[in-house]
MARKOLLUM-140094 format. One record per residue (C-alpha): residue number from 0; residue in one letter; x, y, z. Coordinates in steps of 0.2 Angstrom, whole numbers. Layout:
BEGIN
NUM,A,X,Y,Z
...
//
This chain:
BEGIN
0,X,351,-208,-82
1,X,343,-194,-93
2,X,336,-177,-85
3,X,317,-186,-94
4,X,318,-201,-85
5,X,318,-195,-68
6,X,303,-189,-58
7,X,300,-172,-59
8,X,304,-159,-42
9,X,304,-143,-40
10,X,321,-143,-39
11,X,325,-150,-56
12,X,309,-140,-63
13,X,318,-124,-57
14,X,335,-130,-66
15,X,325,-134,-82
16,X,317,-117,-83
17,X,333,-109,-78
18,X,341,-115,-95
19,X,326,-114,-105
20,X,324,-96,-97
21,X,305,-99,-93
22,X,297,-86,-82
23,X,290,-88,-66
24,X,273,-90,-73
25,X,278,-102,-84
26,X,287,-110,-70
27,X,270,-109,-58
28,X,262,-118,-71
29,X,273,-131,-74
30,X,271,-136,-55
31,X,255,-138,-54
32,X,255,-148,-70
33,X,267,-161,-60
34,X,257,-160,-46
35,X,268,-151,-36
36,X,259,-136,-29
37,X,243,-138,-19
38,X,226,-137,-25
39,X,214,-130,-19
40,X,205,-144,-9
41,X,224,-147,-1
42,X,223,-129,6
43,X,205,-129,11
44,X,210,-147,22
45,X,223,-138,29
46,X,215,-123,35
47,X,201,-133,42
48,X,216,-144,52
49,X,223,-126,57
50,X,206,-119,63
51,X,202,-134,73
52,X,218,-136,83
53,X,218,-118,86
54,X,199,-118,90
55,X,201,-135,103
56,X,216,-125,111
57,X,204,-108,114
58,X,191,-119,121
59,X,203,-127,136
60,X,210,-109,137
61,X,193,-103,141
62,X,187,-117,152
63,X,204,-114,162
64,X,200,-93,162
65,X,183,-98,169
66,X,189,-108,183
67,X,201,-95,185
68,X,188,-80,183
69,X,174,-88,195
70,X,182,-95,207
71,X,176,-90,223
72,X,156,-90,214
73,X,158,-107,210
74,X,152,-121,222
75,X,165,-135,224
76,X,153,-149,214
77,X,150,-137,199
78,X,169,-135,198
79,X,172,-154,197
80,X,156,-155,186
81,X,160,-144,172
82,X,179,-149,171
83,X,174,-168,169
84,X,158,-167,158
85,X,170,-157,146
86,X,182,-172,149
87,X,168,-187,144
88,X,163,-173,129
89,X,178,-173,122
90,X,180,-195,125
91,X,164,-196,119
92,X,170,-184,101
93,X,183,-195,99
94,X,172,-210,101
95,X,160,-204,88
96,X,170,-196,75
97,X,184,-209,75
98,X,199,-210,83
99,X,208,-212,66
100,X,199,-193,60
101,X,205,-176,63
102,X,193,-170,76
103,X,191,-188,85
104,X,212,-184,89
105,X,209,-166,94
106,X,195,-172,105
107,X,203,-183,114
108,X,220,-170,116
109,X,208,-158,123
110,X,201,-172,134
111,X,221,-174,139
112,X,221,-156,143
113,X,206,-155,154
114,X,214,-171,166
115,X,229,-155,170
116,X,214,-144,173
117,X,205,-157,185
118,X,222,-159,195
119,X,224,-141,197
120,X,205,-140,204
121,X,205,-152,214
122,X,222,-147,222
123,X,213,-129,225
124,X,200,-133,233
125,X,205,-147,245
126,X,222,-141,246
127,X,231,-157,246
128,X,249,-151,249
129,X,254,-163,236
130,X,272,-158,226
131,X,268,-153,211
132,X,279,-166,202
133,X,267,-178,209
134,X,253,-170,200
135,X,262,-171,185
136,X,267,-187,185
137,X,248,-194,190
138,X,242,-183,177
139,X,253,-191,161
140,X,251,-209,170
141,X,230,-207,169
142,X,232,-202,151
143,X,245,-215,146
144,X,231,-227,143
145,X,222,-213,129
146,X,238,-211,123
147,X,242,-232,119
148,X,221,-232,113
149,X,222,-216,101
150,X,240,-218,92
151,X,242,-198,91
152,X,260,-189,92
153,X,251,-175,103
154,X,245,-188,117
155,X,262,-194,119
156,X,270,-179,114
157,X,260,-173,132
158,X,265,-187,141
159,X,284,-184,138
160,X,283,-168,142
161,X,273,-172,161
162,X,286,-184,164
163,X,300,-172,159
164,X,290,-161,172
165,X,290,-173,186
166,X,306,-179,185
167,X,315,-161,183
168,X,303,-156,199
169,X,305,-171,209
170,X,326,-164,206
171,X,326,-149,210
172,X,313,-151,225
173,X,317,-167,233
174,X,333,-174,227
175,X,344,-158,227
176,X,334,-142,234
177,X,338,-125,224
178,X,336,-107,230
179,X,321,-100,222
180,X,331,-86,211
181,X,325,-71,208
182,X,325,-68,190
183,X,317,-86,186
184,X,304,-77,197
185,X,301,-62,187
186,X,304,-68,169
187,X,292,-85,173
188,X,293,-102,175
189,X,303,-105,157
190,X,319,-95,164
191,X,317,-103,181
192,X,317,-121,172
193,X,332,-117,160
194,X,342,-113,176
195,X,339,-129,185
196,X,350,-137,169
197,X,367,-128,178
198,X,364,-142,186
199,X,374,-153,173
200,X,371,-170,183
201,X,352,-164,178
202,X,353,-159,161
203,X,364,-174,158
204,X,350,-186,164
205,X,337,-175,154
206,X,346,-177,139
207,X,346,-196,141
208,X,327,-198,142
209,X,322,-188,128
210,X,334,-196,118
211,X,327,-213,123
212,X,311,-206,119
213,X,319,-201,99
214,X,328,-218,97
215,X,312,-228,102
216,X,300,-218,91
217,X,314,-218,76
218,X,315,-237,80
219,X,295,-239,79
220,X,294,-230,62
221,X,306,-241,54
222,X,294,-256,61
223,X,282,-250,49
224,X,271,-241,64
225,X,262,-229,50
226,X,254,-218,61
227,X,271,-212,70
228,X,277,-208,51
229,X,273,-189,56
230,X,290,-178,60
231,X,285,-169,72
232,X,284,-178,87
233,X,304,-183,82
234,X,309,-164,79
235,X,302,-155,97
236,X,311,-171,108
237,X,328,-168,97
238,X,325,-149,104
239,X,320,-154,122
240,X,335,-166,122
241,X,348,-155,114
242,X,344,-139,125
243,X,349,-146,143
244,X,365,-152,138
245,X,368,-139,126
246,X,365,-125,141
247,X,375,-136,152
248,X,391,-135,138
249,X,388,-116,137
250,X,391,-114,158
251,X,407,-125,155
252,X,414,-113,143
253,X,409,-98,152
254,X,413,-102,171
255,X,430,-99,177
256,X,431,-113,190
257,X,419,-127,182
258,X,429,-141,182
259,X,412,-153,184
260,X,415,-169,175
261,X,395,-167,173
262,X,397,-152,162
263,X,411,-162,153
264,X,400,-176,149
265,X,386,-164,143
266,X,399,-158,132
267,X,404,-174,124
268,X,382,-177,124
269,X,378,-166,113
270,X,392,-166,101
271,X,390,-186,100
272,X,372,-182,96
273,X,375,-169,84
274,X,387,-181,77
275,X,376,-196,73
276,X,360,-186,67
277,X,371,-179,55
278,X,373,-195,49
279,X,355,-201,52
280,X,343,-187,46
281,X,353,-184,32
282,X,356,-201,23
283,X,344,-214,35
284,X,329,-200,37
285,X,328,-184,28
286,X,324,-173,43
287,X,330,-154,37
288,X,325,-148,54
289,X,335,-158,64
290,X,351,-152,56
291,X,345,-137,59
292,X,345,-139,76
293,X,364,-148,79
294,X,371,-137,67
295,X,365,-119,77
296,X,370,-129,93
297,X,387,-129,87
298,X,386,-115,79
299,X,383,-105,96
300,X,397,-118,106
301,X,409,-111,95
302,X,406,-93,96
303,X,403,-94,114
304,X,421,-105,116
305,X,431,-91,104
306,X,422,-76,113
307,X,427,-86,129
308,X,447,-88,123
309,X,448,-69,118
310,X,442,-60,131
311,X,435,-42,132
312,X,436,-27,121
313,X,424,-17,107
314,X,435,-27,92
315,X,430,-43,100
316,X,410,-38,96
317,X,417,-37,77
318,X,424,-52,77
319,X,411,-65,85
320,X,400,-56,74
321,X,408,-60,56
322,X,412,-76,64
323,X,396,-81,69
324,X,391,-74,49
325,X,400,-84,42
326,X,395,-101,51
327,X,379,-96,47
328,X,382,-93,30
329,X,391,-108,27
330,X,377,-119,37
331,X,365,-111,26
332,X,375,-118,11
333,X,380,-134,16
334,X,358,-136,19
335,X,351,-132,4
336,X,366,-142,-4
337,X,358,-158,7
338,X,343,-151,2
339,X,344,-152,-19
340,X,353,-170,-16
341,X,337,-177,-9
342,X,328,-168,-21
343,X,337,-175,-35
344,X,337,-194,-27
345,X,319,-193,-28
//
């Protein structure tokens, strides 16, 4: 098939203008002739997306510093009053604007967001005693029902995420108690929970419900559900799935005594998954980021695996670092080789 007969990218506009040695402003042109570079409407939509999100973010920020900031001032029923008018403001935006439209969706997020708020309140003031996986896991079951109505990844991207919550909690605090280490203590709640995945029976068990998750939202898209077409819901479980088990592989390699079949099977986990999204998200879904992810998972496998085998010593430092240059390196080609293929399959 001629060059003229194929639809015009950037990739092959750059190749034209490479052999025709165009300059750049030449080139510029040339894409925004095909349509290629965004107008001026298409930046102002999307800094109006950008400054709404971030805007609906600062406002549940604020409500949660007020609570925060006036606590003792405030009188129980003005507590519970202001959380849940903001939660029937933002139903009722969503409502109003459409829960098809860009502020209808952040509305109703927000609205998500103030549920957590009312738990934490109400836990403060009559101090239940509840666990807090039991919050978290009431908090993403009262919201399910938003979710189902409004058809947003960022609903059900919160959910996942509260239900990831209350099962590692319900783990770590029922199930199997852990020590309260110091340095989870210090560093804040994001160290302490990428500890608990030692555990590999944990991170094992982790990885399987996020992947669920990818493989039932992957299955939906292909029945035609057009409002999970977005990638990022896809992108951030592939990252929750592949950190437990990846985590897990890494204390196999660096313990002395782990012999865990566990740690094992978290092992074989990840490079199955890496494995068969290679496969998908380059040829069945073209998903860039994804292989990003499996391939600096393996990436920091292997160097940790060689740095493992050889020991100690200065020479060592040299050699992990012109090994893990040159993984890189050949990732980085091996991408934007994938990359100019689908830009040349249209």
């Amino acid at each position: 098939m001629s060059l003229h007969d194929l639809p015009a990218t950037s990739v092959r506009l750059r190749h034209v203008a490479g052999r025709l040695r165009l300059s750049e402003e030449v080139y510029t042109r040339a894409r925004a002739i095909a349509g290629l570079a965004p107008d001026a409407g298409e930046w102002r939509s999307l800094i109006d997306r950008f400054l709404l999100a971030f805007g609906a973010a600062l406002i549940v920020a604020g409500v949660t510093a007020f609570f925060a900031y006036n606590w003792a001032g405030l009188h129980k029923f003005w507590k519970f009053g202001l959380i849940e008018a903001g939660i029937v403001a933002g139903v009722g935006l969503a409502a109003w604007r459409g829960l098809d439209t860009g502020p209808g969706r952040i509305a109703l997020l927000a609205a998500g967001f103030l549920v957590g708020v009312l738990f934490a309140v109400y836990s403060q003031v009559y101090q239940t005693g509840a666990d807090p996986y039991g919050l978290f896991l009431a908090w993403g079951l009262l919201i399910v029902g938003w979710a189902l109505i409004g058809r947003q990844a960022g609903l059900w991207m919160l959910v996942l995420v509260l239900v990831n919550l209350s099962f590692i909690l319900y783990w770590t605090q029922v199930l199997y108690p852990q020590r309260v280490d110091v340095l989870g203590t210090v560093l804040g709640p994001l160290v302490g929970l990428t500890e608990t995945f030692i555990d590999a029976r944990l991170a094992d068990l982790v990885f399987v419900l996020n992947a669920s998750a990818l493989l039932l939202w992957e299955f939906l898209v292909r029945r035609n559900m057009s409002w999970m077409r977005g990638r990022t819901f896809p992108r951030v479980v592939s990252l929750i799935a592949l950190t437990p088990v990846l985590f897990s592989s890494l204390f196999l390699i660096l313990s002395f005594d782990s012999t865990s079949r566990w740690n094992g099977m978290a092992l074989v986990l990840f490079g199955t998954f890496a494995w068969i999204s290679l496969y998908y998200f380059r040829f069945r879904v073209h998903d860039l980021f994804i292989l990003t992810v499996c391939l600096l998972g393996g990436i920091t496998i292997v160097t940790t695996f060689v740095g493992r085998l050889s020991g100690g010593g200065i020479e060592i430092a040299f050699v992990l670092a012109a090994l893990v240059v040159g993984q890189t390196a050949g990732a980085a080609i091996w991408l934007r080789h994938v990359a100019q293929q689908w830009e040349e399959a249209g």
